[in-house]
N, C-alpha and C positions, 0 to 999 in steps of 0.2 A: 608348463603343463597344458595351457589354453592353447595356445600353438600346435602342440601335438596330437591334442584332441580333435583339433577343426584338419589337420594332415591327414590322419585315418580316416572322418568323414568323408573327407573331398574322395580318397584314393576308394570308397566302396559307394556314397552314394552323393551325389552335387545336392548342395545347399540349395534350395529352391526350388529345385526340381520337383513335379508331383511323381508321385510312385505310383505305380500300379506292379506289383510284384507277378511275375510272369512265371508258370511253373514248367516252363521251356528254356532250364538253363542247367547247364552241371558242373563238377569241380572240372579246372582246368588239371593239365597235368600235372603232378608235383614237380617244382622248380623250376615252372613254366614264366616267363619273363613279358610280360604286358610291352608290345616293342611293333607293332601296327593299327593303324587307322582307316576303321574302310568306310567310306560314306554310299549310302545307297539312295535309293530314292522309294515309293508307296504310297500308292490310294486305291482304295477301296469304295466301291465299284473302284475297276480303273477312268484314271480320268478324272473322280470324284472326291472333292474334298469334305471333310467336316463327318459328321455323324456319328463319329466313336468304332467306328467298324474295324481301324488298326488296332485300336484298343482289345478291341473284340477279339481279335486276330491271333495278336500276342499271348493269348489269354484263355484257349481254346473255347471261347463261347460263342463263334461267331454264329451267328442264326444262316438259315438259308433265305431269306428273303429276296435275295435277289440272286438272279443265275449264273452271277460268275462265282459265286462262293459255293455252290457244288462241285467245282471244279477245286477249292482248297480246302475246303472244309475239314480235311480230315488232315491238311499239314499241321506239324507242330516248329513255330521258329519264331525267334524272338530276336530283338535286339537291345541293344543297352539302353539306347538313348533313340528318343522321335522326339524332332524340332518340326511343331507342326503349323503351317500356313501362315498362323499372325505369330509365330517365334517361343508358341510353349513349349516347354521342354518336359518329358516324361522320360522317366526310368522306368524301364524294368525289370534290369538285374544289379544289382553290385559289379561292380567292375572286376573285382576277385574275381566271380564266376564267369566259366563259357557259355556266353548268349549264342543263338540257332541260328547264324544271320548268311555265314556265307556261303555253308554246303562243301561243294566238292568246290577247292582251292587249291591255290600254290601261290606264294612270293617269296622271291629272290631261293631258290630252289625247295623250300620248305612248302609242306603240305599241310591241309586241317588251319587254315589261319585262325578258324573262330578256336583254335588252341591259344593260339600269341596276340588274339586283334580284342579289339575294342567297336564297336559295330552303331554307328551314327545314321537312323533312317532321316531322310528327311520327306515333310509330306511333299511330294510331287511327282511330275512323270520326267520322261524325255525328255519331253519336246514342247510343256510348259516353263516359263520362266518360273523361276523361285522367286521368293518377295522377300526385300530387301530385311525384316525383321529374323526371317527365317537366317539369311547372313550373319547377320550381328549376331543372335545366340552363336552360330555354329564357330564363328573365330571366339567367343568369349568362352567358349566350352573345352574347342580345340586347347585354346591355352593354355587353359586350367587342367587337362591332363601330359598336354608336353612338358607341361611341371611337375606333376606326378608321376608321372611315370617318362622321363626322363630317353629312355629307347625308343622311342615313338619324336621321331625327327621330322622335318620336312620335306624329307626324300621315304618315308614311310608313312605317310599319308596317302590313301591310294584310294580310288572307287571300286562298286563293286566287279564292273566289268574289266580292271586292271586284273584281279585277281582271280578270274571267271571269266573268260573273255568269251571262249567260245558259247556260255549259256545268259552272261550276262550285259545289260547296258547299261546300266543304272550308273552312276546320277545319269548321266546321257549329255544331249549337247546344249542342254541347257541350262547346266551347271558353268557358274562362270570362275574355272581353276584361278584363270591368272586373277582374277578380283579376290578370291578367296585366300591364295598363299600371298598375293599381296598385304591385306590385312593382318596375315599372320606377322606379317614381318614387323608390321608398325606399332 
């Protein structure tokens, strides 16, 4: 019964994680199969870490204080999961539901992924490196839903510009794939 209790948890929300519940998510579709991983990248200002302003973001409160957020201020998109800088991890949807994260999509000829994906920010840009804590969550995380959700392989692990190429870059090239599926393996 312990067993099965701590299974449901993990498959809607990770033990440890803080929450901050995001009202930027919806039912996916009925009979919809949890079977991609798209990792993206975020900072707000761009470029800028720390503040709470993704938070902010996720969460439709963000202030205009500063002038690039006139510019999104009025989008609404979340994602599941932000590993941010020193490796906290934040929810803010159950994984049951469709987080706002990838827009207009396609993988392996299917469209709408934030239908079938699971949506992994992490705080950074391009063309900063990630720090090496921000890794460690992101392969102990990865795990723990390749185990949950079982469809979600290591050929279904994707960025966001895999599945958005022409709009998107994210993680960018300063994501380091091979050190990352590396670690998944071991």
């Amino acid at each position: 019964m312990i067993k099965h209790e701590m299974e449901k948890t993990v498959v809607e929300w990770l033990p440890n994680a803080r929450q901050i519940v995001s009202p930027n998510t919806n039912d996916r579709p009925k009979k919809t199969q949890v079977s991609l991983l798209v990792i993206h990248n975020i900072s707000l200002p761009p470029g800028e870490f720390g503040g709470g302003h993704i938070e902010d973001f996720f969460c439709n409160r963000l202030s205009l204080e500063h002038p690039y957020f006139d510019t999104i201020g009025t989008l609404r998109v979340s994602a599941h999961l932000l590993i941010d800088r020193n490796g906290q991890v934040i929810q803010f949807a159950p994984f049951s539901r469709r987080a706002w994260h990838a827009g207009a999509s396609i993988f392996d000829g299917h469209e709408n992924c934030n239908d079938y994906s699971i949506g992994i920010e992490l705080e950074g840009t391009d063309n900063i490196p990630y720090e090496a804590e921000q890794y460690a969550q992101l392969v102990k995380v990865t795990k723990l839903l390749m185990r949950a959700f079982p469809a979600i392989t290591l050929e279904r692990i994707v960025g966001h510009s895999d599945i958005a190429p022409v709009r998107k870059t994210d993680p960018g090239p300063s994501f380091d794939w091979a050190y990352y599926r590396q670690q998944l393996t071991t």
